[in-house]
C-alpha positions as CSV (number, residue, x, y, z in Angstrom):
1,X,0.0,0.0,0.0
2,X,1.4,3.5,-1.1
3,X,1.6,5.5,1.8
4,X,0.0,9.0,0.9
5,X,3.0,11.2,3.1
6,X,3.6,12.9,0.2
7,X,0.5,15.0,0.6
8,X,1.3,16.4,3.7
9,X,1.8,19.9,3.9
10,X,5.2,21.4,4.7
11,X,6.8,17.9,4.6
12,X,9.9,18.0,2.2
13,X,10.7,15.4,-0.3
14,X,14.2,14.1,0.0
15,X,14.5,12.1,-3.2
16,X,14.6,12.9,-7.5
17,X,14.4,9.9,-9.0
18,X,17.9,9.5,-9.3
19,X,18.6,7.2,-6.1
20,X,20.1,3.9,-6.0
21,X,17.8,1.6,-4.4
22,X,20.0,-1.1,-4.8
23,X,22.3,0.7,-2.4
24,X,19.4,0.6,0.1
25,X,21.4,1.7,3.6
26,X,23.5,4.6,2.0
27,X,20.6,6.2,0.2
28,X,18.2,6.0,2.9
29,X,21.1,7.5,5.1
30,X,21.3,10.4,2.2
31,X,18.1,11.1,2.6
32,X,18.1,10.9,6.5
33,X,21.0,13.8,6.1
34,X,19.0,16.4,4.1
35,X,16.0,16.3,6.6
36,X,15.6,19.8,7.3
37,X,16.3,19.9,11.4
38,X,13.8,22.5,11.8
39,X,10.9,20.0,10.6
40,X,12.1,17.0,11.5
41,X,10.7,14.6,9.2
42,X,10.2,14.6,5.2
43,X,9.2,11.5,2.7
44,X,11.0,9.7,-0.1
45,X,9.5,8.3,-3.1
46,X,10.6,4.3,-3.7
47,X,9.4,2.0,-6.5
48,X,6.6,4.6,-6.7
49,X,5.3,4.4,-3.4
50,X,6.4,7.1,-0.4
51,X,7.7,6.6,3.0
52,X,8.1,9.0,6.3
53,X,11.2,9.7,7.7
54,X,12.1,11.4,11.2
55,X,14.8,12.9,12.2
56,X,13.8,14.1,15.4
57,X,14.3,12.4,18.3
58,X,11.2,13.4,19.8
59,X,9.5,12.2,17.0
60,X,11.3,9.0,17.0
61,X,10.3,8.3,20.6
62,X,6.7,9.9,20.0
63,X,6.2,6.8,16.7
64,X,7.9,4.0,18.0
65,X,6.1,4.1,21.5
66,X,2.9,4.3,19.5
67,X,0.7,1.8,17.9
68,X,2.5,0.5,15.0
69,X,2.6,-2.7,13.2
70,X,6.0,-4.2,11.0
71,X,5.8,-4.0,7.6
72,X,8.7,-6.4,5.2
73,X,10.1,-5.1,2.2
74,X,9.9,-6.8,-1.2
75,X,9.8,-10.8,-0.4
76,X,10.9,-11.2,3.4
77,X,7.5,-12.0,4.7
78,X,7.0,-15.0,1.8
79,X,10.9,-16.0,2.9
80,X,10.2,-15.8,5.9
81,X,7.2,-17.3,6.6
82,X,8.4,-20.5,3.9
83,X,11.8,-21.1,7.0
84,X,10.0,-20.3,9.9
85,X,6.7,-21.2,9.6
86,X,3.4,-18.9,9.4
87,X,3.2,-17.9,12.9
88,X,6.6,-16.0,13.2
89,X,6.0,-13.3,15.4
90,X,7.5,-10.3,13.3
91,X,5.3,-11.4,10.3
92,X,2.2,-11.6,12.8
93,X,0.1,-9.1,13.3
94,X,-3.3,-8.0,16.1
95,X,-4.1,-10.7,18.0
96,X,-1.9,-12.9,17.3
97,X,0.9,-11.3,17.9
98,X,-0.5,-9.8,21.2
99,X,-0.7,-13.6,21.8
100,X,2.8,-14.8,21.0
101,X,4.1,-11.4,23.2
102,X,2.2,-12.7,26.0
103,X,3.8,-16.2,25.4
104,X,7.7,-15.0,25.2
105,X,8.2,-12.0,26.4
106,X,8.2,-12.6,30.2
107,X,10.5,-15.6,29.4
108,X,13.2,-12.9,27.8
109,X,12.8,-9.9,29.9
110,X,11.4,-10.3,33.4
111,X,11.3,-14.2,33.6
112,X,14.6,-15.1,32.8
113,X,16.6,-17.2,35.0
114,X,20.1,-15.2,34.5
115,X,22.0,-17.7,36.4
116,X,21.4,-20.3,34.4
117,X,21.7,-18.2,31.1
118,X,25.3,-17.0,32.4
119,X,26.3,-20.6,33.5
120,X,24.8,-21.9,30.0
121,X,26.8,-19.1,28.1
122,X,30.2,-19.7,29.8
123,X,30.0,-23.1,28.9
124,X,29.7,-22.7,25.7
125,X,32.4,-20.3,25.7
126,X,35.0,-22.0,26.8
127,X,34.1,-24.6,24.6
128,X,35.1,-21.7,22.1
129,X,37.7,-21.0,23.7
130,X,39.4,-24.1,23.2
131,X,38.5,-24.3,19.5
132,X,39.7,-20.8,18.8
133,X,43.3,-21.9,20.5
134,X,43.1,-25.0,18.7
135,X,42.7,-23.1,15.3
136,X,45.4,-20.5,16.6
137,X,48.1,-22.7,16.3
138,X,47.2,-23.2,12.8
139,X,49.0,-19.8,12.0
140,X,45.8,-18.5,9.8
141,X,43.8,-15.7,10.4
142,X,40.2,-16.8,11.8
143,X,37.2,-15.7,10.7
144,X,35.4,-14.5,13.7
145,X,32.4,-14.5,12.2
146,X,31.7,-18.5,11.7
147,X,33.2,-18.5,15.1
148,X,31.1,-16.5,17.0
149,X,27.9,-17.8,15.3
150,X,28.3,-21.8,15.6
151,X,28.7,-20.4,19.3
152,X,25.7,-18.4,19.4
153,X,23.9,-21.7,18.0
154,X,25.0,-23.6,21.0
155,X,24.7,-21.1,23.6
156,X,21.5,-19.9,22.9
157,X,20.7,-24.0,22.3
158,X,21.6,-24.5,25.8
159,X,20.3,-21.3,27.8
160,X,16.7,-21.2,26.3
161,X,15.9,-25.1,25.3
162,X,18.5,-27.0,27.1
163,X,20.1,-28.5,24.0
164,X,23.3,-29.6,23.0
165,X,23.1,-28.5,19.2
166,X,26.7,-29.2,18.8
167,X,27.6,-26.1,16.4
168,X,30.4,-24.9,18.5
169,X,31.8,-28.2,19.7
170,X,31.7,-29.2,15.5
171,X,33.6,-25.8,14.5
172,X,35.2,-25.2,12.5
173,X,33.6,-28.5,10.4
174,X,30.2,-28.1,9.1
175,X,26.9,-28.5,11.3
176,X,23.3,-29.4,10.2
177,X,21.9,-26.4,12.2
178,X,24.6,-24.0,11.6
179,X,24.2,-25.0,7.8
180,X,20.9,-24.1,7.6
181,X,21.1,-20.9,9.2
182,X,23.7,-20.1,6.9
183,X,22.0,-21.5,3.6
184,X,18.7,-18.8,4.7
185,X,21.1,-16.0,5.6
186,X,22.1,-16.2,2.2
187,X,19.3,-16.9,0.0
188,X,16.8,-13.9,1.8
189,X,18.3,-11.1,0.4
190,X,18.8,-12.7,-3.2
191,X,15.4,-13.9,-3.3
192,X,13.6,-11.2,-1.2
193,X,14.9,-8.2,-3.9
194,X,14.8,-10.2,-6.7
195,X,13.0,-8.3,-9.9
196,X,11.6,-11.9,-10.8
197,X,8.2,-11.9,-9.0
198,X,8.2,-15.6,-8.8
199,X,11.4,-15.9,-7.6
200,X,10.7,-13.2,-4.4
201,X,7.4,-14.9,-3.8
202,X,7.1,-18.2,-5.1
203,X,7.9,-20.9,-2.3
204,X,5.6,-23.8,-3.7
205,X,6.5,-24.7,-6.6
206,X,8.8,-27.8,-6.3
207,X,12.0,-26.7,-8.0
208,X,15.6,-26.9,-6.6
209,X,15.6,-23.5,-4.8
210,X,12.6,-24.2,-3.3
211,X,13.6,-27.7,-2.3
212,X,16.7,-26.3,-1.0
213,X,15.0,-24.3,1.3
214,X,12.2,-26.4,2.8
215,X,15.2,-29.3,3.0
216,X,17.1,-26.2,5.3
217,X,13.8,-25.2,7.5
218,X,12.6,-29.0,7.8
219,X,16.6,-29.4,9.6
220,X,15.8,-26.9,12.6
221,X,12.4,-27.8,12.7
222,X,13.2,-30.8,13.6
223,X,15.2,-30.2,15.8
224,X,13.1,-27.9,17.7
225,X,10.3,-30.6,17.8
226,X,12.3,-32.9,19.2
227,X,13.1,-31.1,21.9
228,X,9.7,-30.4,22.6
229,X,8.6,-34.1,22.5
230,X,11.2,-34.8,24.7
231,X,10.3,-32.3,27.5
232,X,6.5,-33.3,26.8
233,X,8.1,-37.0,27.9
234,X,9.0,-35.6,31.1
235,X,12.7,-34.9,30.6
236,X,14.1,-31.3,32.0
237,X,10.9,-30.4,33.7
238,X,12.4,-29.0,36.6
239,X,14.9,-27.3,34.7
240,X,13.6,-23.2,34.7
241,X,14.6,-22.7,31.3
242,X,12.6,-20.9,28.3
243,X,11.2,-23.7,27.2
244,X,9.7,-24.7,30.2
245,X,8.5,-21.3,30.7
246,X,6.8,-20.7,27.3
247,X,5.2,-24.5,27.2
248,X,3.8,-23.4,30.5
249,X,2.3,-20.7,29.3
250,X,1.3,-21.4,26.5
251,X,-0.8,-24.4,28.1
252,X,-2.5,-22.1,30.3
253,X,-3.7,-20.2,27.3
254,X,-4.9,-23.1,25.3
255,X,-5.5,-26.1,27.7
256,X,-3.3,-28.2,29.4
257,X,-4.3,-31.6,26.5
258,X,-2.3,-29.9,24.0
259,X,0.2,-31.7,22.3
260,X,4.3,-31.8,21.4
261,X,3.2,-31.2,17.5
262,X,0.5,-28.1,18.3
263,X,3.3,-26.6,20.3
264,X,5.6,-26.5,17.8
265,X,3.0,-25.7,15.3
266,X,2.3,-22.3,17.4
267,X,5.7,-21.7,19.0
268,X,7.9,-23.4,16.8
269,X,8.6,-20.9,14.1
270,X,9.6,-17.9,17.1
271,X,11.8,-20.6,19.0
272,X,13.9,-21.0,15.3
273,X,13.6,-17.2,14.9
274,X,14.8,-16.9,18.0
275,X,18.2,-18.5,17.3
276,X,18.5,-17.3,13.8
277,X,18.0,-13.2,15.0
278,X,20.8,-13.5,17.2
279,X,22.7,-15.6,14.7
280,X,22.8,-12.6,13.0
281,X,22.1,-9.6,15.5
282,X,24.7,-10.3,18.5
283,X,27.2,-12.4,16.5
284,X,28.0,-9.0,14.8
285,X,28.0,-7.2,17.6
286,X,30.6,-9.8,19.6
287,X,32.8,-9.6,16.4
288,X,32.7,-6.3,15.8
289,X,33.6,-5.2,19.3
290,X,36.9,-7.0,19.3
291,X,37.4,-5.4,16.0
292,X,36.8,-2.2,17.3
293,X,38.5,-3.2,20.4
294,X,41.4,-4.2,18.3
295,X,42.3,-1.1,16.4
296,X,41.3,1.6,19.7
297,X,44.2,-0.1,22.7
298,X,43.2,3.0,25.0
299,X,39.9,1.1,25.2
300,X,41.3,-1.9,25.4
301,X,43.0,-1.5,28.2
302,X,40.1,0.0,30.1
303,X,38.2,-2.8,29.3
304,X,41.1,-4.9,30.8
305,X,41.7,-3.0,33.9
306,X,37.5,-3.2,34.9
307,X,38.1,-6.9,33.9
308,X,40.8,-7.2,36.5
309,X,39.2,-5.7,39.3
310,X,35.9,-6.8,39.0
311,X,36.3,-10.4,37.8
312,X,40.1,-11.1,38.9
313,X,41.0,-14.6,36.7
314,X,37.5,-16.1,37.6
315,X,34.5,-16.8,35.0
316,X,31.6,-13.8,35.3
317,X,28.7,-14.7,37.5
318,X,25.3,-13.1,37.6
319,X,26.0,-10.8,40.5
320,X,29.4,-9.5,38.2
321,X,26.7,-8.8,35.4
322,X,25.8,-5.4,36.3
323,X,29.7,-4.6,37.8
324,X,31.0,-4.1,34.3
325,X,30.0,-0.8,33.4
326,X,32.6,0.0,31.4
327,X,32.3,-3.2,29.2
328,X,28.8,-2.7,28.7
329,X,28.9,1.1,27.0
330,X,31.3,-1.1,24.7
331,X,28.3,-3.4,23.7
332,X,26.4,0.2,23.6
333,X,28.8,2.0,21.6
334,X,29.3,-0.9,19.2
335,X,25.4,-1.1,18.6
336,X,25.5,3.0,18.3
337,X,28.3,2.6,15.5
338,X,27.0,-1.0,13.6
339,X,23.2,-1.6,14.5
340,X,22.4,-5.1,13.2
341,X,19.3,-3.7,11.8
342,X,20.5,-0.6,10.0
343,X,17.1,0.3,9.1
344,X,13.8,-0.5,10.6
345,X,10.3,-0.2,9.1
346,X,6.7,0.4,10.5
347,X,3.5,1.0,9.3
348,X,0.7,3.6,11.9
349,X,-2.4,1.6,13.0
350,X,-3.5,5.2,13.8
351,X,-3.5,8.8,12.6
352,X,-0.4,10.5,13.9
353,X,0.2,14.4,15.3
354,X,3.7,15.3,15.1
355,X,4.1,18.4,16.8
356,X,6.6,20.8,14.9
357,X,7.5,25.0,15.4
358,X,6.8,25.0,10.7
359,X,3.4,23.3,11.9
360,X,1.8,20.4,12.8
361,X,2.0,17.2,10.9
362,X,-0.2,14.8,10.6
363,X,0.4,11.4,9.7
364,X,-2.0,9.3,8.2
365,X,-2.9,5.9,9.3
366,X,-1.6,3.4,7.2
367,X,1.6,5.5,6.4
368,X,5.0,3.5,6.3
369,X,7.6,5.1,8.4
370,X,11.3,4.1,8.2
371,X,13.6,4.5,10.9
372,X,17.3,5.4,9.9
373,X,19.3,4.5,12.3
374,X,22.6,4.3,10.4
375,X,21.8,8.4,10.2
376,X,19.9,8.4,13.6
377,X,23.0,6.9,15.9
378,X,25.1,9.4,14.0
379,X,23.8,12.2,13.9
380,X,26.3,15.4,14.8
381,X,23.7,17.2,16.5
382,X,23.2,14.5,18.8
383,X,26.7,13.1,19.3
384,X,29.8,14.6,19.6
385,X,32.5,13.2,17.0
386,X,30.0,10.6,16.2
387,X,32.1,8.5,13.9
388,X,34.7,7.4,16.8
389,X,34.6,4.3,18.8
390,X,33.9,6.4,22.1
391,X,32.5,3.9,24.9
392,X,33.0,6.6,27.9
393,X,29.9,8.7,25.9
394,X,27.5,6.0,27.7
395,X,28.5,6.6,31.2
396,X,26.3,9.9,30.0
397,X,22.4,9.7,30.3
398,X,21.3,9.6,26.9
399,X,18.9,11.3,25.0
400,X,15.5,9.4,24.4
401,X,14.9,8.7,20.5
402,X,18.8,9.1,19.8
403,X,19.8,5.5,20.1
404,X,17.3,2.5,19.6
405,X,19.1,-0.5,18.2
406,X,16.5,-2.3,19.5
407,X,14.0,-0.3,18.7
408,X,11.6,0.7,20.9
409,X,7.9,0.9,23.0
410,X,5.8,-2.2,22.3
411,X,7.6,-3.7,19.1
412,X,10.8,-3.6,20.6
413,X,13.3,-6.3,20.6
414,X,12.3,-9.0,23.3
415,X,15.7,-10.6,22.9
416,X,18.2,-7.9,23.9
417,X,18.4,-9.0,27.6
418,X,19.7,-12.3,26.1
419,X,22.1,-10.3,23.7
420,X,23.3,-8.4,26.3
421,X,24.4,-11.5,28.8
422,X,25.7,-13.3,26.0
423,X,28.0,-10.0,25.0
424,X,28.9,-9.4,28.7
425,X,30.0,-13.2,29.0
426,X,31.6,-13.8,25.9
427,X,33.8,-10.6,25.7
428,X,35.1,-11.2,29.3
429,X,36.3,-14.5,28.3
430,X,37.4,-13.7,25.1
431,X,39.7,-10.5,26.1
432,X,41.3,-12.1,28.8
433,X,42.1,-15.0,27.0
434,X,43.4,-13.9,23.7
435,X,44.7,-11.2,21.6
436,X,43.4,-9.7,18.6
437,X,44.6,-8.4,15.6
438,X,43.3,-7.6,12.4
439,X,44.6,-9.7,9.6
440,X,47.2,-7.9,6.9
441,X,44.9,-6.5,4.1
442,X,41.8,-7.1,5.8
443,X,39.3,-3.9,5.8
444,X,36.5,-4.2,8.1
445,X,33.4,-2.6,7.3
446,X,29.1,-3.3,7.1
447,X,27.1,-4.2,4.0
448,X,23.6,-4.4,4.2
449,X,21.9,-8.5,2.9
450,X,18.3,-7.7,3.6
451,X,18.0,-8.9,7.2
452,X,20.3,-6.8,8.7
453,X,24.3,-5.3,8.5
454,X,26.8,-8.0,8.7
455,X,30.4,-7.2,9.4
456,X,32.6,-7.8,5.8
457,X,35.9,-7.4,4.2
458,X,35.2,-4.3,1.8
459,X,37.8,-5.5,-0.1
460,X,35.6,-7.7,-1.3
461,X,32.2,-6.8,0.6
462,X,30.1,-9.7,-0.7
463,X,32.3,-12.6,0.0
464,X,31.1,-13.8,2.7
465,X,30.0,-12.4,6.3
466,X,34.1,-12.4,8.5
467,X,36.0,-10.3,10.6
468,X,39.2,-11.3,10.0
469,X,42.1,-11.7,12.9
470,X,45.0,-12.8,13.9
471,X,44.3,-14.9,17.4
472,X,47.1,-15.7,19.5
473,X,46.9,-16.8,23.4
474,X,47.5,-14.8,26.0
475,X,50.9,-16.2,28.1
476,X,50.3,-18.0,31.4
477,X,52.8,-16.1,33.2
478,X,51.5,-12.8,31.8
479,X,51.3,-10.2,33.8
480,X,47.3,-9.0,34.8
481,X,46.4,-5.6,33.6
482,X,46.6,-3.8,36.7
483,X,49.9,-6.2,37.1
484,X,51.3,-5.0,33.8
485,X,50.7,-1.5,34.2
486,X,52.0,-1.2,37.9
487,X,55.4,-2.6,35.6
488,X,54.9,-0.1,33.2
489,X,55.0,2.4,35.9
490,X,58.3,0.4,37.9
491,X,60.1,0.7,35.0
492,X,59.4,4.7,34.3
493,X,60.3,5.5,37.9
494,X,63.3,3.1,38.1
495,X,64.4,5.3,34.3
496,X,63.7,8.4,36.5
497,X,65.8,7.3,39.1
498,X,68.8,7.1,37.2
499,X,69.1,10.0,35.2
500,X,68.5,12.0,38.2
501,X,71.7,9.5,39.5
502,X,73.6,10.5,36.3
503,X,72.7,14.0,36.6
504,X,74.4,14.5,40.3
505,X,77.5,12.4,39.2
């Protein structure tokens, strides 16, 4: 449906016709740029159809806390909805998304057992651990990338449902899951923006592409129903994981007779969702960071040194969680500068008054409105110096409507709690275990495949998702931070010491 923004008086247009679609991120943030600041907002004109864009932060806030639904570009909801299932909770939409909310939520945000996540999530990380030293030795660069996400698989695997989907202990060899996950990633942007109408929305007609992708949905499916099946047998019942949680509820909401086959029917598409939006959400944000991390060794060692004191040489435990401040604005910062979703998109279920010193606006229900955050997060007149890799700018309150990675008011993200934990665990592990470097000739930078940014080599941006370093392992007799810099300091006072010895000789 064309949204009719266009019509609205004294909202600019920020497009000609000349625009590069193709180049979807960089034009939107073009057109995010010459919003006028005075107004706030202005439209763009795509494929023939127009879409709202704020600048304001206000205005952000003012939409997003609103009643809006999702609405999916080109062929993401027939994607979609062919590898989940029907019932995917960002395809849903009234009622039955109200429902699934109900269902999940609680289980990801107040409900969550953080315990067991963090116990889960270290785990798996040393598990990683071992395989990243392992490969080390090999002399290669790693891709962080394929490292990070067959750990994701496994941790999330374990925190939320209990299972062991081996991707992590199987890296850096291929895995069922993993493969699947990787097979979608791929296919929904070529399919989803294909010209070929067939191609972007056709998913039942039985030719190889098609096969291909109900072979890749049918492995994680699977997978997920057996899991179900087994905890409907009575296995992991006292276990106060997500699964447990969501079964729970979801029996109270339909009757306590339902089966292992209705569950999955209803939940099974959001618990492979689940696992697929941080395969591609957090893993960036994890590699990203030790990129960033990397190439900035002021941060670094700040990172270090509130690694030191806080956790000492033992594993993070819930009640360190909310002790590392420091590392946190680094997960904040890293979202600020990459957001996983570059670009989000809603449609009004109501008219809209934005209230502006040119005039009112008023937005129509039914109008589309696209959220820029690539612009948004750095905008100069909201951040100072807004394209370094400043952490210390979040031990600032921050303006509402400036920074929503994960969105915001009712269709926000239900998963970043998760995100979070698993950055905060993995990061402290992974710093004080190895060091990083970027590999010779590798460029780091984001291109956009549909979903979301992934992390590349812009040397050659579409060959494949990586961030490419050099790991080595950090010495057992090395020094801790606060260790090393205390030496740092010894030896500058002992260098003091003696010219002033040379001086009175």
């Amino acid at each position: 449906m064309s949204s009719p923004v266009n019509n609205i008086k004294g909202l600019p247009c920020l497009s000609d016709g000349s625009e590069n679609w193709q180049d979807f991120i960089n034009t939107v943030t073009s057109c995010y740029n010459k919003i006028p600041a005075d107004v706030g907002a202005g439209y763009y004109e795509m494929y023939g159809q127009s879409k709202l864009l704020v600048r304001k932060p206000e205005y952000v806030t003012q939409i997003l806390k609103n009643n809006v639904a999702h609405y999916l570009w080109g062929g993401i909801a027939a994607c979609s909805v062919c590898f989940f299932g029907d019932k995917v909770m960002f395809v849903v939409e009234d009622e039955d998304w109200r429902q699934l909310r109900r269902v999940m939520s609680p289980e990801l945000r107040s409900s969550i057992d953080v315990g067991k996540f963090i116990s889960d999530m270290q785990q798996t990380t040393n598990i990683l651990v071992s395989k990243l030293e392992a490969q080390s030795k090999l002399g290669a660069p790693i891709n962080l990338i394929s490292a990070v996400r067959a750990f994701h698989l496994s941790s999330a695997g374990r925190a939320m449902f209990n299972v062991n989907l081996r991707c992590v202990e199987s890296y850096p060899e291929s895995n069922s899951i993993a493969d699947a996950f990787s097979y979608f990633l791929q296919e929904l942007p070529r399919r989803s923006f294909s010209q070929d109408e067939s191609e972007a929305q056709d998913y039942t007609t039985p030719n190889d592409a098609n096969k291909a992708m109900w072979k890749a949905s049918k492995a994680v499916h699977d997978i997920v129903l057996e899991v179900v099946k087994d905890r409907f047998a009575g296995n992991g019942l006292s276990r106060k994981d997500m699964l447990n949680e969501m079964v729970n509820t979801f029996k109270k909401e339909h009757g306590k007779n339902v089966s292992p086959e209705q569950v999955e029917s209803a939940l099974g598409a959001n618990l492979v969702e689940l696992l697929f939006a941080g395969y591609n959400t957090v893993v960036n944000t994890i590699a990203s960071a030790i990129y960033l991390l990397s190439t900035n060794p002021h941060v670094l060692q700040k990172v270090l040194a509130e690694l030191d004191r806080v956790l000492g040489s033992r594993e993070v435990s819930k009640d360190d969680v909310d002790k590392l401040t420091f590392l946190d604005c680094v997960f904040k910062e890293t979202l600020r500068l990459y957001p996983p979703a570059p670009a989000i998109a809603r449609r009004l279920q109501k008219d809209e008054i934005l209230k502006s010193p040119t005039g009112d606006l008023k937005i129509p229900k039914d109008a589309e409105v696209m959220f820029a955050m690539s612009g948004l997060h750095k905008d100069a007149a909201n951040w100072k110096d807004p394209e370094k890799f400043m952490p210390e700018r979040f031990q600032q309150p921050i303006k509402n409507g400036t920074f929503v990675p994960f969105s915001d008011g009712p269709r926000s993200c239900i998963g970043q709690h998760f995100a979070r934990l698993e950055f905060l665990v993995t990061m402290s592990t992974l710093l004080r275990k190895f060091d990083f470097t970027p590999a010779s000739g590798y460029k780091f930078g984001m291109v956009f495949n549909g979903f979301g940014w992934m992390a590349a080599d812009m040397g050659n941006p579409w060959g494949g998702s990586c961030v490419n370093v050099c790991v080595a392992s950090k010495g057992k007799s090395s020094a801790s931070p606060s260790m090393a810099a205390l030496t740092v300091i010894g030896l500058q006072v002992a260098a003091v010491a003696y010219a002033l010895y040379k001086k009175s000789k």
